[in-house]
Structure formats: C-alpha cells, structure tokens
N, C-alpha and C positions, 0 to 999 in steps of 0.2 A: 297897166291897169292898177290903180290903186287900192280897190275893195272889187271884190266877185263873190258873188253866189257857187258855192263847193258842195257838190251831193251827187250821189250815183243817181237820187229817186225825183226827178225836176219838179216834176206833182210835189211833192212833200214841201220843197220850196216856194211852192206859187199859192199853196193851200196855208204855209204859216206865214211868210208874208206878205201874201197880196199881192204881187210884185209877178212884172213881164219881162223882166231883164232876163238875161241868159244865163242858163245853167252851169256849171261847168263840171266834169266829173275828172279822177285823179288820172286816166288814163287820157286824156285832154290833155293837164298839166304836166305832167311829163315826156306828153311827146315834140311840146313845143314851150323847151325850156324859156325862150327869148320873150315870150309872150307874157307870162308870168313873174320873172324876175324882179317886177319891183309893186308887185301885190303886197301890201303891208296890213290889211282888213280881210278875213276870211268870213262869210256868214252862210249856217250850215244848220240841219235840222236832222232831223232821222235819215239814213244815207251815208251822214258823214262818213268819209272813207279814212280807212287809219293810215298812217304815215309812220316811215321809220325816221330815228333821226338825221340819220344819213340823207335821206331824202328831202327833209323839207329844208335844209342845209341846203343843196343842190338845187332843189327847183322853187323852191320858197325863200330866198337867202334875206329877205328884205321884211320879211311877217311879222308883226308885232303884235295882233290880236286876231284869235278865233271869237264867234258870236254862233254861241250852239243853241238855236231855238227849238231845244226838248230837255230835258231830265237828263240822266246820266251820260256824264263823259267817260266812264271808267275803260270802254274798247278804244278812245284813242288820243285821251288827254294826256297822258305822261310824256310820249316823246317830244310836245309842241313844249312844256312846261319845261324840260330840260335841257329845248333849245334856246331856254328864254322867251319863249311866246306868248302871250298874256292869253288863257280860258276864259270865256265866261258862259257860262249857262243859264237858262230858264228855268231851271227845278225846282224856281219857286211857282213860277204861274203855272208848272205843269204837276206842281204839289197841293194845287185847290181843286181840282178835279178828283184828286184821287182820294184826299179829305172826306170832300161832300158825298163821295161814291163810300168811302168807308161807315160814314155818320149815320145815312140810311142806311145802311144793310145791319149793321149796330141796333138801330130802332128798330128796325121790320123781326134784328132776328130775338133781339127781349120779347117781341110781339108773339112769340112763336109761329110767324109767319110762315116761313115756307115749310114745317113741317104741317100746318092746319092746312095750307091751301092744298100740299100732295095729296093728304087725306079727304077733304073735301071734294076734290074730284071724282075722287073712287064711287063718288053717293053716297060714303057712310059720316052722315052729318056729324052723329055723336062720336064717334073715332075723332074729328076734326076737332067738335070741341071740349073733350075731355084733352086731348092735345095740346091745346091753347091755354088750357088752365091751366099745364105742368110748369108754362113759363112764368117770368117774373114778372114781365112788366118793363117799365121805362123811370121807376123808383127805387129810392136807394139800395140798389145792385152796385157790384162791385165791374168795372168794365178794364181789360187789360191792352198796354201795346207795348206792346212790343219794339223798342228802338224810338229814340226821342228827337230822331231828325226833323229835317223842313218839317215833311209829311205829319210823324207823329207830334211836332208841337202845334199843328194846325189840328187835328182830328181833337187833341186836347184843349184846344182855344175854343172848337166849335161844340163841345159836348158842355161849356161851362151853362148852355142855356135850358139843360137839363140837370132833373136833381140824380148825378151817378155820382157814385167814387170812382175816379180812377189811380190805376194801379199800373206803375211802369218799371220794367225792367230794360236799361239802359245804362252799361259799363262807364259809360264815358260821360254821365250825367251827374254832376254833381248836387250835392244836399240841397246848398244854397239856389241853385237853381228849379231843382225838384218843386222846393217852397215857394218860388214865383211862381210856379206854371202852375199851383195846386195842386200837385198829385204826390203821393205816395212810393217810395222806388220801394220796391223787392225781388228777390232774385225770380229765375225763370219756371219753380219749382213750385211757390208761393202764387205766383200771378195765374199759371195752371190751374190750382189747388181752386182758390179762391171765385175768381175771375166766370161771372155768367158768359163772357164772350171774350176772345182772344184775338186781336187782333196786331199780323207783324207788319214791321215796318224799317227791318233788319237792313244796312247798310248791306251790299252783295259786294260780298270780299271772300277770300279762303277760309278766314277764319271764322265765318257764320256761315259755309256749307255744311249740312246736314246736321247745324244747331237746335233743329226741333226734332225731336223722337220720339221713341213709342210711350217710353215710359214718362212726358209730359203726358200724351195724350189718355193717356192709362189715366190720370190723376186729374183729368177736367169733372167737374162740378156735373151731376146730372142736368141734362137737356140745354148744355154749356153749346156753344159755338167758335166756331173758330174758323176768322177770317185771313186769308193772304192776298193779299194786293202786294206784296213785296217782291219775293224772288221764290222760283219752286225747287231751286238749288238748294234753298235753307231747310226745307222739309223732308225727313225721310221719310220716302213717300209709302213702301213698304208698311212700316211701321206704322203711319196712318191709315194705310188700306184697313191693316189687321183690325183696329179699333175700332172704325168705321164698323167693322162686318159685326163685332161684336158687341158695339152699345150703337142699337138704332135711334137710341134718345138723345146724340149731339150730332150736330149736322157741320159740316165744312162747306164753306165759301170760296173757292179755288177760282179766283180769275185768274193765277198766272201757275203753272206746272213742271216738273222738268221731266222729261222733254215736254215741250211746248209746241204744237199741242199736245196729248198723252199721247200714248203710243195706239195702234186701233186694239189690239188685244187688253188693255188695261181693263181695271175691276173698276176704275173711278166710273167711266161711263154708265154702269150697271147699279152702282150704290145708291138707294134712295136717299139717305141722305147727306150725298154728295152734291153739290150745287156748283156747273163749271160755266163759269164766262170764256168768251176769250179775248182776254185783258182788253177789256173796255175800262178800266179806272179810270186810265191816264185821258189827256186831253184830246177831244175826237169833236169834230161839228166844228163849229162856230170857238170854240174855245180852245185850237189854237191857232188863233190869230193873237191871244193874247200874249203867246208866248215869241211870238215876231215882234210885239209890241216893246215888251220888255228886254230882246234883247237891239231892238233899233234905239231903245232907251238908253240901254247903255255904251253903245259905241257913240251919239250925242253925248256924253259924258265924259267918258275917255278922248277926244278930241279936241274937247274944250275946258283938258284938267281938272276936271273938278271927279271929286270921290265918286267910284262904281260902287255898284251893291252887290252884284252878284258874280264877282269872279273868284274864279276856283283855283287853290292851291295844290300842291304836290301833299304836303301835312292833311289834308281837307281830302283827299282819297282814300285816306283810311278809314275812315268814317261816314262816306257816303252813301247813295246806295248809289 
C-alpha cells in the first residue's frame, strides 16, 4: 500500500477527512510487517500513535511523509524527522479556531461579561451593573499574548479590526518583525502589569512549564483577565488558585488545565471567578474538515514537487506549541 490512513481513533479519521477507506492502527502495522512495507504516505489526526525509531525503520522502512490533520506533533514527531521522514501538520487550519475562540472571549471579557452575567443571575441587577462599569471596554486598552506563534500572530491579525494595543511577550520574536505585526514586545512582568487581558499561547516545551506564577498574577491590572487556550502545564496553578481567592475582580479563562480535566477535589471548580471549558478552542464541528483539507493539500503538493506550506522541522519544535 502506498498511502494508508494511521490512527488508534478511526472516528477521528472519517470525521477530518471524510473519507471511508480503512483505518489502520500501530498494533495492525506491526503485526503484519509485509503488508506495510512499502507505505511511503502516512495520513493521521488525533490517535496518531508514536513510534520509536527503531520501529518505523522495521515496519515503515519505505515512509517518506506523515500528513497530521491536527495541531501539535510534539508526542511523535521527532523519531519520523530523524528517520528522515517528512511532518507536516495542520496548525494552521486548527490555529483559526483557537484565534476566533480567543478574539471573543477577549471582547466579552473588556465587556465585563462573565463577571455582570454571574451577578445578574443572582437578581442583584445593580451588583451586575456596577460590575460592568469596573471594565474598560473594547477601546484603547492595552491587550497581552502571550507567545507569537501560528495561533498568537492570528489573534493579532484579527484584533487589528479593533482599536486595542497590543502587547506581546515573545523570546524568539524579533523587533523587526514585532513592527510588521504592530505590536509592542515586553517582557512577561510588563504585559501582567499593564495588560486588561492576558492571553497565552506559549509553545508546550520544558522550558515554559510552570512559566506563569503567582507573582505575575499578583501584578495583573484590576478587573484584568487572563485567558489559556494554550497549555495548563505552563500555569502554576497553585499560585493562580491563591490569587483567584484573593482578587475576586479578575477572572480566568481555563479551557485547558493540568491535569486535564482538574482534579474532582480542586478549588478551580468552586472559584467564581474561574471560567472552565473543556478545550473546546481547538477545531470541533464542521471545522475539522478543514484541517483534512489542508493536509490533503499538501500531499497534492509534495507529489507533484512543488513547495509545501506546512511542514515541520526538528529546529520548529522548539518553538511550537
């Protein structure tokens, strides 16, 4: 077989792209090496099963490119890349979902949205709109992200249709680039400080586990926000609980947690204003198919030479999320 469908989850495959062909999972391939052997096209979505490189050597010896229709390869992109295998991913099409998910929660939360509407239920109108007044609005505020990836240079492309400032803290972003995208860089201290709303969008590496703490969150702006769609690894969550309990006038955004979901005894469940999804950012419905799209696009591409968009390097993991 020259290209197969690879996923433990075959739903996941049939839902990104459309597609009645058959599934295959890794305990398949390896128990019928002979079958496999000259698979040169993998296409794969949430599921993907990791592989050592021993193994895709052995039962993969002929692969030339994976097609991973979701966001992050970080659980099993390195051994393919260091067999020589070509990555490519969809983190683009599955980083406009998480954008537009961040853009409104951004407006609703200058709105003082979810903290007027908690209050509003309760019946006490004026509680709610004395509430709503403490916010700023949808004008020149200052709005923060956190990591200047896919993700954060789309939240930034799509907030230009508002009049905000924004203010990014991002290591690996340069001046000159800062100045195309319009935005501001400052360190993580400054964007806190300043920032009506915080939103990260931190590559998930070692070196940005437990990059946000108490003493950011000690130093956010009254009736400030602060959004994670990124990773709940990056958060000490601790040290946000504390904050949480002690300034009820900024509210968190938690679609994603670590552990995921909280644990049943955590305080986040209990905190008014605590707000948890469970990571609905990313693409769900009808949108992704777009991310089968894009990468049926690019194996079209690669087949017939000509330059791919989205494939992923070994250098490009350091920096992703």
């Amino acid at each position: 077989m020259n290209r197969i469908y690879l996923c433990e989850k075959a739903e996941n495959i049939r839902n990104v792209y459309f597609d009645e062909e058959r599934v295959y999972t890794k305990a398949e391939v390896m128990n019928s090496p002979e079958t496999f052997k000259n698979t040169e096209y993998v296409f794969s979505t949430w599921g993907m099963p990791a592989f050592t490189e021993e193994e895709i050597k052995k039962y993969l010896p002929k692969l030339k490119a994976v097609f991973y229709g979701a966001g992050s390869v970080q659980t099993f992109a390195r051994p393919f890349l260091n067999c020589g295998v070509k990555v490519f991913s969809a983190w683009a099409a599955n980083a406009v979902p998480v954008a537009e998910y961040t853009v409104a929660q951004i407006v609703l939360a200058n709105k003082g949205f979810f903290s007027s509407s908690r209050l509003a239920k309760t019946g006490d109108r004026k509680a709610a709109s004395q509430s709503f007044c403490s916010y700023p609005g949808n004008y020149g505020v200052k709005i923060g992200i956190i990591g200047a990836g896919m993700i954060g240079k789309l939240v930034i492309q799509m907030l230009k249709s508002y009049s905000l400032e924004v203010l990014v803290f991002d290591p690996f972003l340069s001046e000159e680039k800062a100045c195309e995208l319009g935005v501001k860089k400052v360190n993580l201290e400054a964007l806190f400080k300043e920032c009506s709303v915080v939103s990260n969008h931190l590559a998930d590496n070692e070196q940005t586990k437990g990059m946000l703490d108490g003493k950011l969150f000690e130093a956010m702006r009254p009736y400030a926000t602060f959004i994670n769609t990124g990773r709940g690894a990056q958060v000490v969550e601790a040290d946000l609980i504390k904050v949480l309990k002690e300034r009820f006038d900024i509210t968190a955004l938690l679609d994603v947690t670590f552990p995921e979901p909280p644990e049943s005894e955590s305080e986040l469940y209990a905190l008014p204003n605590c707000i948890l999804t469970p990571h609905i950012a990313g693409s769900a419905g009808n949108e992704v198919r777009r991310m089968g799209k894009y990468m049926t696009a690019e194996y079209e591409k690669l087949i017939q030479n000509k330059p791919c968009t989205f494939e992923v390097t070994l250098e490009m993991l350091k920096t992703m999320a």
